[in-house]
N, C-alpha and C positions, 0 to 999 in steps of 0.2 A: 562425450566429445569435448574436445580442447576449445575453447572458442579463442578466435583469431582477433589480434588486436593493434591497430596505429595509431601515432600517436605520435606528435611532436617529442622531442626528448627530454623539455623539460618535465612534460606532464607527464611520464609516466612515473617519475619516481613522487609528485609529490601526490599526485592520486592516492596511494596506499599509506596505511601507518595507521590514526588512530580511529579506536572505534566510532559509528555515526552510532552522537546517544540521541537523536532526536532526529524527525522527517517530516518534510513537506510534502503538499500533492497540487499541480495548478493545474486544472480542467480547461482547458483553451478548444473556444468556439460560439457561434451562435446558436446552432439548433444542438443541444446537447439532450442524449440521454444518459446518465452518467450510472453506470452500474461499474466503471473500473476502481473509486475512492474507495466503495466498499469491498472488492477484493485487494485491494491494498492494504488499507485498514486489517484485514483479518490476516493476511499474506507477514505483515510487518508484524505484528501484535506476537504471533506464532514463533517470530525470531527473535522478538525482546528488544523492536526497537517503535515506541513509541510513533505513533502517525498524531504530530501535535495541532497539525493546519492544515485544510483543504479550504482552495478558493477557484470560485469560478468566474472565469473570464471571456471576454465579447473576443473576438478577431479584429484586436486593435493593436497595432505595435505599440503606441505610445502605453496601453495600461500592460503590457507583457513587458515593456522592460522596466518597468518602475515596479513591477510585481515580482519579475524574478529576481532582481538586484535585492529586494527586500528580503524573499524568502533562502537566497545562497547566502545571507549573510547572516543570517539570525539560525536555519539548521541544519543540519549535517548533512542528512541525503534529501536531495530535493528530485522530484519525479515530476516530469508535464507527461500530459496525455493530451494527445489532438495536433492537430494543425499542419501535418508532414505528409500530408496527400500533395495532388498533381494539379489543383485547380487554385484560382487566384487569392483564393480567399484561406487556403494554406499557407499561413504567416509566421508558425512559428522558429522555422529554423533563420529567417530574416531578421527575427525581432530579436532573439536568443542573441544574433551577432550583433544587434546592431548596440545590444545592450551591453557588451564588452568588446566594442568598436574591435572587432575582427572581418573579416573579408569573409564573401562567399565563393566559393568557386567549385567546380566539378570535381567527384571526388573519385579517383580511377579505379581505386580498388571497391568501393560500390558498383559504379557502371560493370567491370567487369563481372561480379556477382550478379547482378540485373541480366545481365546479358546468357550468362552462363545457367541460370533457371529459367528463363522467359527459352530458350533450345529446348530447355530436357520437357517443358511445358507442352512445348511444340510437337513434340518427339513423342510424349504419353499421353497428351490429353488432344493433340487437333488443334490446339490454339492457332489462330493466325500470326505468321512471322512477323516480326518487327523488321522492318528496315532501317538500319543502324546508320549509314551511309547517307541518305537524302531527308535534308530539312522538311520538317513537320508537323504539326501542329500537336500529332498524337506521341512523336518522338519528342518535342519538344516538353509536354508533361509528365512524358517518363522521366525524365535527366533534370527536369524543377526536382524530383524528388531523392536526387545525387548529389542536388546541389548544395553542400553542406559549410558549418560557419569551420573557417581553418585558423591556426596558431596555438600559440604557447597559451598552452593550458584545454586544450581539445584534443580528445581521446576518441578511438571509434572502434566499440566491443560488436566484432561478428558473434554471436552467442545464440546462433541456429543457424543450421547448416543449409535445412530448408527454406531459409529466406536470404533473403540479398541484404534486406536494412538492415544499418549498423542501430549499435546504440550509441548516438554522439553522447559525448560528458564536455563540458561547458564548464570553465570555474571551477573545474578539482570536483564539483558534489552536482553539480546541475546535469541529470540524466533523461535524455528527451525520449518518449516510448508512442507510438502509434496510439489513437483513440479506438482503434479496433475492437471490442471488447477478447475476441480468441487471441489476438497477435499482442494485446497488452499483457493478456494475462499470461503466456507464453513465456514471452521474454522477458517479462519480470520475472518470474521463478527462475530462468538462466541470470538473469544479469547479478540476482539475489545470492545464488549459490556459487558466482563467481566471488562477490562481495567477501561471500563466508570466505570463499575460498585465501583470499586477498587478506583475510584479518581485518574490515573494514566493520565485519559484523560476527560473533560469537555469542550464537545461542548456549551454546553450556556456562555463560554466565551472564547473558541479557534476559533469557525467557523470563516473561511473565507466566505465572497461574493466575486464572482465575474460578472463585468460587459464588455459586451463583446460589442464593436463599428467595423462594418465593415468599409472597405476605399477603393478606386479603386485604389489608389495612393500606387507608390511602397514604399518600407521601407527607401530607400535612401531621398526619398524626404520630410518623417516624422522624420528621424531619429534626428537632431537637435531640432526638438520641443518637441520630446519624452525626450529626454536626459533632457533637461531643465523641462519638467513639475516632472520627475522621482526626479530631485535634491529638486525642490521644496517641493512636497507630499510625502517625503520617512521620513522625522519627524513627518508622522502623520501614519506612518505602512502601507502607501500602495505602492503596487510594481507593477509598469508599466508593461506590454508585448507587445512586435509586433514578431509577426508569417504570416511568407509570405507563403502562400498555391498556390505552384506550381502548375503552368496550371491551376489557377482561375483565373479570372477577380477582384477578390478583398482579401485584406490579411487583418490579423485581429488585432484588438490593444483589451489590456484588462484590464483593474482596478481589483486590488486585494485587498482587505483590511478586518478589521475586522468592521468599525464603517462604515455600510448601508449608513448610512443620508450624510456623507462626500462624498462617493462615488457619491450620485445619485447627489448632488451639483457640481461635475467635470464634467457632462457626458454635458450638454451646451460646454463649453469650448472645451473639447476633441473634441467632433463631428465637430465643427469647425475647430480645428487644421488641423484634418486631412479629413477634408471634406467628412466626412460618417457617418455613422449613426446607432445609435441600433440595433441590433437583440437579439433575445431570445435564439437561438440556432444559433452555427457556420452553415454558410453552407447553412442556409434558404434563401440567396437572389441571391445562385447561377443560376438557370436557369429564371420560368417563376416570379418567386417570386421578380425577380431584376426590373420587370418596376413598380410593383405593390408600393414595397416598392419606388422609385423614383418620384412615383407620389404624396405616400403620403408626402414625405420629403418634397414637393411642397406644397403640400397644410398647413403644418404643420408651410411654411417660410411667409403665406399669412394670415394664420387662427388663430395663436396658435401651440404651442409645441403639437407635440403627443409624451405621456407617459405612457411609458412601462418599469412596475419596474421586473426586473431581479432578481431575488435570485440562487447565483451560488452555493448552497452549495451543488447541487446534482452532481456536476462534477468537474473532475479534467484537467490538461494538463501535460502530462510527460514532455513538454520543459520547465517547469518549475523546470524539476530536474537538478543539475549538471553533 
């Protein structure tokens, strides 16, 4: 599907052009459960574009606009999640405007999308009609969530056909998404492959791998070796990690990089450092998997290397964010 797109005329030409090497994520609300950073995190990581900042915020306009101002100007793609519901305390498309003194007003080609599924609703599921015609209280919370920030430099991606909300863009990079955890996670993968699609994002030359070595050894006892291999391989774009997983038996080291062949030429050395070894997935040599793998590490020190090539592009790690 094409997704449908308005937009003032300035903004649509400067929206596209150069790649986002860097992203934000700002969690708006007070009772949050936040399970969307970490599919971002993994979603973004997958395309090679760094998730460098997630922060989380009260339903305050004054700290939403001092927050996005901060975070549209420092990275590339910036992502909110929350605050675009129908009750008072949905502030974000208010704050969003009021932080680059734009106007709010009713936005037709939403209402008309609103209107045009809340029929077919009607029509398949029994929903009670809306009365579009007479003032409301319950019409009136439908059309707060129409009611969208307008001008130069706001954009509005339809990018599901089975929803009515747009995705406003704010500022060329500020992209506002539902806290829904299905409707975020939805339209981030369309708005995403729009992206690709736009040249704003190029995974065949952003993807990250990564390579994941288990160790039984605590972080203290690697952390001088770590530090030292990090100084050496950080002129060649790759970024060391150790992640200690409480109440394991073993914590995790990780190679990040964009050039495979480098990576897989560290993993001898690494395994060594830290006196551990491969896995494919975190987590796989925690119970009966851990003598399995220790025998084979044995037989691999007698026989030959056993090699297991990793491609980490399907997953993320949020301690990789700031």
């Amino acid at each position: 599907m094409s997704p449908t797109t308005t937009s003032t005329p300035a903004s649509t030409t400067s929206s596209h052009g150069r790649l986002y090497q860097s992203a934000a994520c700002l969690i708006i609300g007070d009772e949050i459960v936040d399970t969307n950073s970490t599919f971002l995190a993994q979603h973004l990581f997958s395309l090679g574009v760094p998730l460098q900042r997630i922060e989380t915020i009260p339903d305050s306009i004054p700290d939403i606009v001092a927050t996005i101002r901060r975070l549209s100007s420092t990275y590339g793609l910036v992502i909110t999640s929350g605050g675009i519901g129908p009750t008072h305390d949905d502030i974000t498309y208010p704050a969003i405007a009021s932080a680059y003194n734009l106007p709010l007003r009713l936005h037709p080609p939403t209402v008309s999308r609103m209107k045009l599924l809340h029929a077919k609703r009607v029509q398949k599921e029994g929903e009670k009609p809306q009365d579009w015609d007479t003032p409301s209280a319950q019409l009136a919370a439908r059309l707060r969530m129409a009611t969208l920030p307008v001008g130069e430099g706001v954009e509005y991606l339809f990018v599901d056909e089975d929803l009515w909300v747009p995705i406003v863009v704010v500022n060329n990079n500020i992209h506002i998404l539902p806290g829904v955890p299905n409707l975020f996670q939805s339209l981030l993968e369309k708005l995403t492959a729009l992206l690709v699609e736009r040249g704003k994002i190029n995974p065949s030359i952003q993807r990250n791998h990564r390579i994941i070595i288990s160790t039984p050894l605590p972080e203290s006892a690697v952390a001088e070796y770590l530090a030292a291999l990090q100084e050496r391989v950080e002129g060649r774009g790759v970024k060391v990690g150790s992640y200690p997983r409480w109440e394991k038996k073993r914590n995790t080291v990780t190679l990040v990089g964009r050039d495979l062949e480098y990576l897989e030429s560290l993993v001898p050395e690494v395994e060594k450092g830290v006196e551990g070894w491969r896995v494919m997935v975190e987590g796989e040599d925690d119970s009966d998997v851990a003598s399995e793998n220790e025998a084979v590490k044995e037989v691999g020190v007698k026989s030959g290397p056993v090699v297991v090539v990793v491609d980490a592009r399907e997953s993320g790690r949020e301690k990789e964010v700031d």
